[in-house]
C-alpha positions as CSV (number, residue, x, y, z in Angstrom):
1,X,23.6,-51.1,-73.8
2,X,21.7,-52.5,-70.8
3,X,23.2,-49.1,-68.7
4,X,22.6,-46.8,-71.1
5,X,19.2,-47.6,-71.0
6,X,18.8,-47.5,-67.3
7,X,20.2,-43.6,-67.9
8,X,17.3,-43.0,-70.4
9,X,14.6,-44.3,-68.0
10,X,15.7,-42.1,-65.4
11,X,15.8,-38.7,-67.9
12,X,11.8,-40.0,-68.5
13,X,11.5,-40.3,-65.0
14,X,12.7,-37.1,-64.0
15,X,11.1,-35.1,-66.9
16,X,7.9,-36.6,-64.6
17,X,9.2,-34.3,-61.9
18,X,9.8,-31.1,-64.1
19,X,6.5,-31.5,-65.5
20,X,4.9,-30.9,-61.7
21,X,7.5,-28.6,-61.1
22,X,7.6,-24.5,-62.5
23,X,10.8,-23.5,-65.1
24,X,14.1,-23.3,-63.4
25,X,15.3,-19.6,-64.4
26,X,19.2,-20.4,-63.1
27,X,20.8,-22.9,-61.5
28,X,24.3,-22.6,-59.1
29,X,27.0,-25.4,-59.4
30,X,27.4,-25.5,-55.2
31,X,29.7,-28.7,-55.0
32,X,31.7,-30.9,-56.9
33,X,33.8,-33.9,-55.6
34,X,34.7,-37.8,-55.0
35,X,34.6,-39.9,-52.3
36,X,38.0,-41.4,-51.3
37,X,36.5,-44.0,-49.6
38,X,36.0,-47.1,-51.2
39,X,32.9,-48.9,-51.7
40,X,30.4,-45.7,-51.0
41,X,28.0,-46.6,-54.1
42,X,26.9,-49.6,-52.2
43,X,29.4,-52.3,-54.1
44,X,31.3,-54.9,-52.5
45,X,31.5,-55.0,-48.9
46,X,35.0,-56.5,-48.9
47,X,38.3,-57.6,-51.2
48,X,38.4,-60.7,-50.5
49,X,38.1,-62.9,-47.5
50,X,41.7,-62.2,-45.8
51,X,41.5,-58.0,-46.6
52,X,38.5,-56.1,-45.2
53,X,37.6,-53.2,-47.7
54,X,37.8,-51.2,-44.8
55,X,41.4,-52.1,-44.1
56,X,42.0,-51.2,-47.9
57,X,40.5,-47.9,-47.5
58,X,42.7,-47.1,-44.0
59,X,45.8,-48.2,-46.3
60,X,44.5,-46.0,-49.3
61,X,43.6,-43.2,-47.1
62,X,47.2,-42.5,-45.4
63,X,48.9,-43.3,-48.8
64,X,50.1,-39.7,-50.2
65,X,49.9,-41.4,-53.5
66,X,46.0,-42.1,-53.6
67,X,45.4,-39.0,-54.8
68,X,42.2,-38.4,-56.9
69,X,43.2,-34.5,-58.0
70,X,43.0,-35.8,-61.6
71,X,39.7,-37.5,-61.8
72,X,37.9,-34.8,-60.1
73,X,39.3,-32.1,-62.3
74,X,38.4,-33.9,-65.4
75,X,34.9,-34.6,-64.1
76,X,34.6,-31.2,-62.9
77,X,35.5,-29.5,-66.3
78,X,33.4,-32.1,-67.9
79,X,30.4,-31.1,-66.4
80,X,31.7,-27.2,-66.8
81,X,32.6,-27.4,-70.9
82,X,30.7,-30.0,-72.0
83,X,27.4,-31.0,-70.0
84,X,26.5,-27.2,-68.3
85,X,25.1,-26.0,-72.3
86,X,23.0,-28.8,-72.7
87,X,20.5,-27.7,-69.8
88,X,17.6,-25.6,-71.0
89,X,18.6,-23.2,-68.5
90,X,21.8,-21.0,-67.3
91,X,24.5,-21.5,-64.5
92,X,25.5,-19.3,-62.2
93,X,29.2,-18.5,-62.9
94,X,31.5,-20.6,-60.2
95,X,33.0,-17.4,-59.2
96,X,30.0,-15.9,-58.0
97,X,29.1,-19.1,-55.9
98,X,32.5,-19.5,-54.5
99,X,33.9,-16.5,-53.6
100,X,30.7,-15.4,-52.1
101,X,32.1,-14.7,-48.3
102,X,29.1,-17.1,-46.8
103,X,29.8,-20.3,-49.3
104,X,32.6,-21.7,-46.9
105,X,30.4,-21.7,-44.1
106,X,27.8,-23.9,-45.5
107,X,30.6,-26.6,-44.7
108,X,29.3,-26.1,-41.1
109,X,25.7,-26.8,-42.0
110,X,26.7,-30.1,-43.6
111,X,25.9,-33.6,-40.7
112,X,28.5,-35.9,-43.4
113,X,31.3,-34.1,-43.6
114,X,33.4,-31.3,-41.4
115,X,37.0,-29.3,-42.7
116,X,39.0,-31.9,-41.8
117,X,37.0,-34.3,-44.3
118,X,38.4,-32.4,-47.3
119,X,41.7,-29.9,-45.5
120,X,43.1,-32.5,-43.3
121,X,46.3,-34.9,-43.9
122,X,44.0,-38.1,-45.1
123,X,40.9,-36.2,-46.6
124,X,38.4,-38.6,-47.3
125,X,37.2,-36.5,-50.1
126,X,38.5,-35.1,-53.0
127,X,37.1,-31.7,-53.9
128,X,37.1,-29.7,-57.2
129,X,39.2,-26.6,-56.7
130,X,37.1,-24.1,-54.8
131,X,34.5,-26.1,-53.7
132,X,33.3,-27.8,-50.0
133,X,31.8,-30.9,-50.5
134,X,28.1,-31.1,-49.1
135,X,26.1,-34.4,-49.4
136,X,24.0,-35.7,-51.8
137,X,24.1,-39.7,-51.6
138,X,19.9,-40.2,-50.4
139,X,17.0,-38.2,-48.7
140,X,18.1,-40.3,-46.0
141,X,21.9,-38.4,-45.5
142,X,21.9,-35.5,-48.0
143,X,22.7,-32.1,-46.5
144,X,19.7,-31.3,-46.8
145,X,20.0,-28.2,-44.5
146,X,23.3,-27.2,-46.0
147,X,21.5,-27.1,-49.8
148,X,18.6,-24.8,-48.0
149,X,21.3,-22.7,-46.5
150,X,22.6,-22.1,-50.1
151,X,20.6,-20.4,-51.3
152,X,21.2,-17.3,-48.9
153,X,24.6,-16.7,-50.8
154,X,22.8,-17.0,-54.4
155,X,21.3,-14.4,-56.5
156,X,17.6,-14.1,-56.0
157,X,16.8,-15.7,-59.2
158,X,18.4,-18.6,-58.2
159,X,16.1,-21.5,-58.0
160,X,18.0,-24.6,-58.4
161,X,21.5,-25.7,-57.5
162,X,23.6,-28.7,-58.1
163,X,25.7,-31.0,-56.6
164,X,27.5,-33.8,-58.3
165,X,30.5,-36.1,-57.2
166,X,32.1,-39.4,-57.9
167,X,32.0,-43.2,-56.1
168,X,34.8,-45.4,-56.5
169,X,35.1,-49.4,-55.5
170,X,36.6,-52.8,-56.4
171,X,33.8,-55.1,-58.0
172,X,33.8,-58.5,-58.9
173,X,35.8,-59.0,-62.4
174,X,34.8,-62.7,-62.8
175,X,34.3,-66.2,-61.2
176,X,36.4,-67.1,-58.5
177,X,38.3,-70.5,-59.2
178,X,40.9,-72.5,-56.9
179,X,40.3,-69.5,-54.2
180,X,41.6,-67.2,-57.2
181,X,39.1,-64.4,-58.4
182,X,39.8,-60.7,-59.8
183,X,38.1,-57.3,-59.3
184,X,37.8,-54.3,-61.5
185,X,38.1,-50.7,-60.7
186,X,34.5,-49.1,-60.8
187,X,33.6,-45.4,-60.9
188,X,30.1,-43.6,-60.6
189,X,28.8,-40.7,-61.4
190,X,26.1,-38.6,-59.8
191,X,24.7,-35.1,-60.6
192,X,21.7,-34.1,-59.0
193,X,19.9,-30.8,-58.6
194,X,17.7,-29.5,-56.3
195,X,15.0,-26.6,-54.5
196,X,14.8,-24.7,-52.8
197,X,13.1,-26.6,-50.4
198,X,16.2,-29.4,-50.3
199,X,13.9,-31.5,-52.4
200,X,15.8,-33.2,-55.1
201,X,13.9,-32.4,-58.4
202,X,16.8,-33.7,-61.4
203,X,19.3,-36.8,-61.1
204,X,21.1,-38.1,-63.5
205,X,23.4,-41.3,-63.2
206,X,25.9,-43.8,-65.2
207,X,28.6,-46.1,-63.9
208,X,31.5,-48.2,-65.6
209,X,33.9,-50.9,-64.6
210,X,38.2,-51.0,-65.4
211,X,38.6,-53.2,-68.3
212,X,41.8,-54.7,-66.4
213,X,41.5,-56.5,-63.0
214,X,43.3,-56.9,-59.6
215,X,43.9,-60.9,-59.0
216,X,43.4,-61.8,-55.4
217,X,44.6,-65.5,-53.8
218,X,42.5,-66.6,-51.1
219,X,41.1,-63.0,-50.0
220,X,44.3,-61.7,-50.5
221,X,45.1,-58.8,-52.6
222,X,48.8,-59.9,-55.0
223,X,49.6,-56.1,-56.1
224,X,47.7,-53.2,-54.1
225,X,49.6,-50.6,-56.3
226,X,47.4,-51.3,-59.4
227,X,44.0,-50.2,-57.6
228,X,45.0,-46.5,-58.5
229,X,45.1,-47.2,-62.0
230,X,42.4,-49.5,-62.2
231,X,40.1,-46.9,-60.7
232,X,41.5,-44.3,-63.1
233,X,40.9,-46.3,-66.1
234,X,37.3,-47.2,-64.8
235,X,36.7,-42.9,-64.4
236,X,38.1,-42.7,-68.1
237,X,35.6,-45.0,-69.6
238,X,32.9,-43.2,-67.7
239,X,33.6,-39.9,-68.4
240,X,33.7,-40.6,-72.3
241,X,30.6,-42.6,-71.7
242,X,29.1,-39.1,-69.8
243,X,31.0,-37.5,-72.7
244,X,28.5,-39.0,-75.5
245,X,25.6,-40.1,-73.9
246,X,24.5,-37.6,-71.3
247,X,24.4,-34.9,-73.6
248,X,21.8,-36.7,-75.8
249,X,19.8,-37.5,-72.8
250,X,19.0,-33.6,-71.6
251,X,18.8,-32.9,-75.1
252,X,15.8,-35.1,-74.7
253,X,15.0,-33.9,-71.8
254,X,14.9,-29.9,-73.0
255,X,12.4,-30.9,-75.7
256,X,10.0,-32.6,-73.7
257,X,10.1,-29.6,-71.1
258,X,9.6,-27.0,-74.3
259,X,6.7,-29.4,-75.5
260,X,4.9,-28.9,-71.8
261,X,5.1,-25.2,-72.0
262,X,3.9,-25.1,-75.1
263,X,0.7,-26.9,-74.1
């Protein structure tokens, strides 16, 4: 409950921003993806105190079975089936956006990530089919001149696009006892849109934990084959929590931007 609300306060806090800002007439999907690398929402800085999260991730990363091709794909055609209609405005098909001969390039423009990040033998990002991935994490490190760049290969009428992409960690499941403690798989969710200026101007956000846990013994992680599943099970609950509670959100959202215009 406590989340949920947190996802309200920031539709009121972004209908703020539409209210300063004019209509968007169309709006261009321009990347969708998930970060490999674990702990990139800002979560736990290690496993435990014998395995460094970032040995996990060099283990994780050179594993052909960490593969995220499934989570991506159902958070991609989430967005695409169920969460595009509920915007008060229209999307620019994907094919228009990424077979346009100047999308790829934009990869170039980007100062996080480079070909390799996303083509290479250990991509440390996986990306919906057709898409590059291009930043979007904090004023601080989005692409900023990447998302201004975008809009050179978008219809003229284009005056937003989006970019939205996943986090995955291992959180805390629970008190540590006897140098024995757990952690659950957590996944995050991000879609943001913005200018064309690079400002951000829409965000929305929601998050949710694996209902089973990893048990580690003095730092040490007993069964690293189970973090792919707890991190599948923690995308699950948050896509059915996207599923039913986003929706309702812009919902909200679309009636307080038709109640401005009509003033």
């Amino acid at each position: 409950m406590k989340k949920t609300v947190v996802v309200f306060a920031s539709i009121f806090c972004t209908s703020l921003v539409f209210k300063a800002q004019a209509q968007l007439k169309r709006v261009a999907i321009i990347s969708i993806y998930g970060n490999k690398t674990l702990g990139n929402s800002g979560g736990s800085a290690s496993i435990g105190g014998g395995v460094s999260l970032g040995n996990l991730n060099n283990l994780m990363l050179s594993d052909s079975a960490y593969n995220l091709t499934g989570i991506v794909d159902k958070f991609a055609n989430l967005i695409s089936v169920d969460l595009l209609k509920e915007f008060p405005f229209p999307f620019v098909p994907k094919d228009s956006v990424i077979n346009n001969p100047g999308y790829k390039s934009l990869i170039d423009e980007s100062k996080v990530f480079n070909r390799k990040s996303y083509e290479g033998s250990h991509p440390s990002v996986q990306v919906a089919p057709g898409y590059i991935p291009i930043a979007a994490n904090g004023f601080i490190i989005d692409d900023t001149k990447a998302i201004k760049k975008s809009f050179d290969y978008l219809p003229s009428d284009v005056d937003g696009v989006m970019i939205a992409y996943l986090d995955f960690d291992l959180q805390n499941g629970g008190a540590s006892a006897f140098g024995v403690s757990t952690k659950k798989g957590f996944a995050a969710a991000n879609i943001k849109i913005f200018n064309r200026e690079g400002k951000r101007i829409f965000k929305l956000k929601d998050s949710e934990k694996s209902k089973g846990s990893i048990t580690t013994v003095m730092g040490m992680m007993t069964d690293t084959k189970k973090v792919i599943p707890l991190i599948n099970e923690a995308a699950d609950k948050l896509f059915d929590e996207l599923q039913k509670e986003l929706p309702k959100s812009i919902n909200k959202l679309a009636k307080k931007i038709d109640a401005q215009k009509e003033d």
